[in-house]
C-alpha positions as CSV (number, residue, x, y, z in Angstrom):
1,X,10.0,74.3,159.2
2,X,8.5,74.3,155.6
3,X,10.8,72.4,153.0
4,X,11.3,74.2,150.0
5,X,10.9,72.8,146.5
6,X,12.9,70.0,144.9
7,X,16.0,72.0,142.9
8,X,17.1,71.2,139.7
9,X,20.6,71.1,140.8
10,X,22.9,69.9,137.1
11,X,20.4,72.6,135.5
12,X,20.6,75.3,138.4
13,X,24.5,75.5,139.0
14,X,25.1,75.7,135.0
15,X,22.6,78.2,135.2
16,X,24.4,80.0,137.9
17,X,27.5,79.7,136.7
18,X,26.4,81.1,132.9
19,X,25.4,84.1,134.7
20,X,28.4,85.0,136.7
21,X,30.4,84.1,133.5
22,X,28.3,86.7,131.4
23,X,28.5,89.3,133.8
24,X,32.2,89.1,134.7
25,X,33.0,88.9,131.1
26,X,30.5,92.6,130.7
27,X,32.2,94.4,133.3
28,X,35.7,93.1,131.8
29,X,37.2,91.2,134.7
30,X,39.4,88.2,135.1
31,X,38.9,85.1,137.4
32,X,41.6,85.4,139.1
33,X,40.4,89.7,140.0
34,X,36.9,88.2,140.9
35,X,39.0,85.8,143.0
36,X,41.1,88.4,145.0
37,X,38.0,90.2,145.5
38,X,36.1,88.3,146.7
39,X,38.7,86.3,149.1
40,X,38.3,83.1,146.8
41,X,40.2,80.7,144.8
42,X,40.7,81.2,141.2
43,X,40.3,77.7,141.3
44,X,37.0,78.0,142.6
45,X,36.0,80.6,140.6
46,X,36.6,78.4,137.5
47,X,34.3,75.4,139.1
48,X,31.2,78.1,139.7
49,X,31.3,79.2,136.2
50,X,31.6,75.7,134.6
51,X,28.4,74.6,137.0
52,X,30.9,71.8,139.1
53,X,30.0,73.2,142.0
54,X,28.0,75.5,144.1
55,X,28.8,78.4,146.1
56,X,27.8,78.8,150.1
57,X,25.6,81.5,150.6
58,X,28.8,84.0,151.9
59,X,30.5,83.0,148.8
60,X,28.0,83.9,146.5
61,X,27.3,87.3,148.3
62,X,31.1,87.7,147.6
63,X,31.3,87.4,144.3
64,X,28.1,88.9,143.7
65,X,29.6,92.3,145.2
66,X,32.5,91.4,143.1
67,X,30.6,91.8,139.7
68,X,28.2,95.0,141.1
69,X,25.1,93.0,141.7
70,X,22.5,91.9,144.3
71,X,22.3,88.4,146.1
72,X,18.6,87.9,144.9
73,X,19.5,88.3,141.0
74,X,20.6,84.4,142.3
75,X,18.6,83.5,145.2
76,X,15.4,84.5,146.9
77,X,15.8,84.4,150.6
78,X,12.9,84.8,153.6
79,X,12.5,88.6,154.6
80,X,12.6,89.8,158.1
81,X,9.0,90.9,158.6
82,X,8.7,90.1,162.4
83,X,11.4,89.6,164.9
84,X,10.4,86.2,165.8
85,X,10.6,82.8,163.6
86,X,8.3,79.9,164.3
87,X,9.8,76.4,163.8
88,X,7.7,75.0,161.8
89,X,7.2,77.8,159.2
90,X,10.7,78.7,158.1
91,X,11.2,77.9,154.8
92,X,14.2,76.1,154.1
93,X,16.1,77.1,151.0
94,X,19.5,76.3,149.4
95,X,21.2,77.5,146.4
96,X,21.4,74.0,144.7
97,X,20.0,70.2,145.9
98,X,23.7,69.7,146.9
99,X,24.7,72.5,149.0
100,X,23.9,73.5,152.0
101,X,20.5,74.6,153.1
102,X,19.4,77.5,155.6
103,X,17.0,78.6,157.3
104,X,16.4,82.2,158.9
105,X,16.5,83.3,162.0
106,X,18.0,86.8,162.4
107,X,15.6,89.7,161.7
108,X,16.4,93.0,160.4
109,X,15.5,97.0,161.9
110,X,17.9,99.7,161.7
111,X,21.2,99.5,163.5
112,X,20.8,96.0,163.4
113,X,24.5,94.1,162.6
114,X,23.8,90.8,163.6
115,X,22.7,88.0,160.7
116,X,21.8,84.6,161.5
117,X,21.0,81.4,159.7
118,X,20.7,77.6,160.4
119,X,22.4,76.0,158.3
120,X,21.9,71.9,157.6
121,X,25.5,70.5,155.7
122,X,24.9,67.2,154.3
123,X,27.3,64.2,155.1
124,X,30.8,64.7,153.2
125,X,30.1,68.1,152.2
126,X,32.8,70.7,152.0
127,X,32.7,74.7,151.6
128,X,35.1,76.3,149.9
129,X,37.9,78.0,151.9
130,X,37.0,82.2,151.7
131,X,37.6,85.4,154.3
132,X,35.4,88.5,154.0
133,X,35.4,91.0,156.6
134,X,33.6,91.1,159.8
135,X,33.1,88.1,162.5
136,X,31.2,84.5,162.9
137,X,30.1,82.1,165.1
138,X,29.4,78.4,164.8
139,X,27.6,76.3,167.1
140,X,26.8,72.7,166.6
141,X,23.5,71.8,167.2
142,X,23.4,68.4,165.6
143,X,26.3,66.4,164.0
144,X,29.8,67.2,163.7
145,X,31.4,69.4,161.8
146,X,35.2,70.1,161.2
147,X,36.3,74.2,160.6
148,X,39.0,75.1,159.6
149,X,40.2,78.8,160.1
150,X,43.8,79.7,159.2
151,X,45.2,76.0,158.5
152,X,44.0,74.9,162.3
153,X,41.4,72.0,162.4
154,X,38.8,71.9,164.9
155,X,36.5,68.9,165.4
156,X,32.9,70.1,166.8
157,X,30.0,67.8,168.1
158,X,27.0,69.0,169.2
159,X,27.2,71.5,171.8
160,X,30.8,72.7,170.6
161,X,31.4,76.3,169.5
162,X,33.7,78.8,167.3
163,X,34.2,81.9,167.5
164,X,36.8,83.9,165.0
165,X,37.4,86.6,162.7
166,X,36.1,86.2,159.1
167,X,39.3,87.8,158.1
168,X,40.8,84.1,158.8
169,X,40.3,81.9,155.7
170,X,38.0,79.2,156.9
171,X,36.0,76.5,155.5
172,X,34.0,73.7,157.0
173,X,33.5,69.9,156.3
174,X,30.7,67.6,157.3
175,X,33.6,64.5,157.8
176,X,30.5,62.4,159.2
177,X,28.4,60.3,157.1
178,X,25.0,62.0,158.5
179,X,23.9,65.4,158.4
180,X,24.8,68.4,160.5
181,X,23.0,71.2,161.6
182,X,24.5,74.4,162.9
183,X,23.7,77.8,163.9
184,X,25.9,80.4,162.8
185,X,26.0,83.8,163.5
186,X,27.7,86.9,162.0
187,X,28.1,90.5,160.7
188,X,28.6,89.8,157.0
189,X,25.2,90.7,155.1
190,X,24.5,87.6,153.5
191,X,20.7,88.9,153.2
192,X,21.8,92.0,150.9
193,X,20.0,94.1,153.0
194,X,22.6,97.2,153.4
195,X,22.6,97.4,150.0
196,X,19.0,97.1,149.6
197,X,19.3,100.2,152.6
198,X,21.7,102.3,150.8
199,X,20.0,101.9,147.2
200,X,16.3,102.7,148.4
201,X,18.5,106.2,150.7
202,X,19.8,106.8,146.8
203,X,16.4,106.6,145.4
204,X,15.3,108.8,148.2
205,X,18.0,111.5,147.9
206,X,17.4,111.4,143.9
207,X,13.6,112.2,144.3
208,X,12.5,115.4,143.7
209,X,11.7,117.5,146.3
């Protein structure tokens, strides 16, 4: 796999978190309506917006629906250009140095409902607790990894599964003190791709004829 480039991460999540400010303050909504929205703490809210933390890639696809804009006006992910990946040429990207960092696996054609990422969660590291709609699945490759999904802990080593309804709030924590790598799997469009779909189908229906 191909490491991406060091990140800037003070600069980058202040960056970020001007942004989101900006545009939730141009479109007129609160934190706590972004919040509801997008199945997040106000609490968490707040700490994007003042650059404390980072969001997880579904998090940030959250609130970006939220405010009416794309995933890639904040991150550039791989396309889908062949349904195979090779593993040493995916890139690895992340949304700040301290977050985690994925790489992609799932391709994209139409019909297709399925994403997929690895993701790599560095010791101690905790995502914020969020539900969306559709389904996951987490399976432990390297490392163990704690998720949490309603209020019920489960501890997974390497080998271990979870399977559940993104409806559930649920959150994980790397409780180890080295890095985990999972694979997760699920029907939330954490590429932006459906939207990409349904704007070019806009375009399209727009054109003259």
């Amino acid at each position: 796999m191909s490491q991406a480039a060091p990140v800037d991460d003070t600069g980058e999540m202040h960056l970020l978190g001007e942004r989101l400010r900006a545009r939730r303050k141009d479109i007129g909504l609160t934190m706590q309506q972004v919040a509801d929205q997008a199945g997040l703490s106000v609490g968490f809210i707040s700490q994007i917006e003042r650059g404390i933390t980072s969001p997880s890639l579904s998090s940030l696809v959250s609130v970006s629906r939220v405010l009416g804009l794309h995933v890639s006006e904040f991150l550039v992910q791989p396309p889908a250009r062949v349904p195979q990946t090779r593993r040493n040429e995916r890139p690895v990207y992340a949304i700040s140095e301290s977050a985690l960092a994925y790489e992609r696996i799932s391709s994209s054609f139409p019909g297709s409902v399925l994403r997929s990422v690895i993701m790599h969660e560095p010791p101690g590291h905790r995502s914020e607790p969020i539900a969306h709609d559709g389904e996951e699945m987490m399976f432990v490759l390297e490392g163990a990894v704690t998720v949490e999904v309603d209020g019920e802990r489960s501890v997974l080593q390497a080998g271990d599964s979870i399977h559940f309804p993104s409806t559930k709030v649920h959150s994980t924590w790397n409780h180890s003190d080295r890095p985990a790598t999972i694979l997760w799997a699920g029907t939330m469009d954490v590429f932006g791709e459906d939207e990409t779909d349904r704007a070019r189908q806009r375009g399209a229906g727009n054109s003259p004829k």
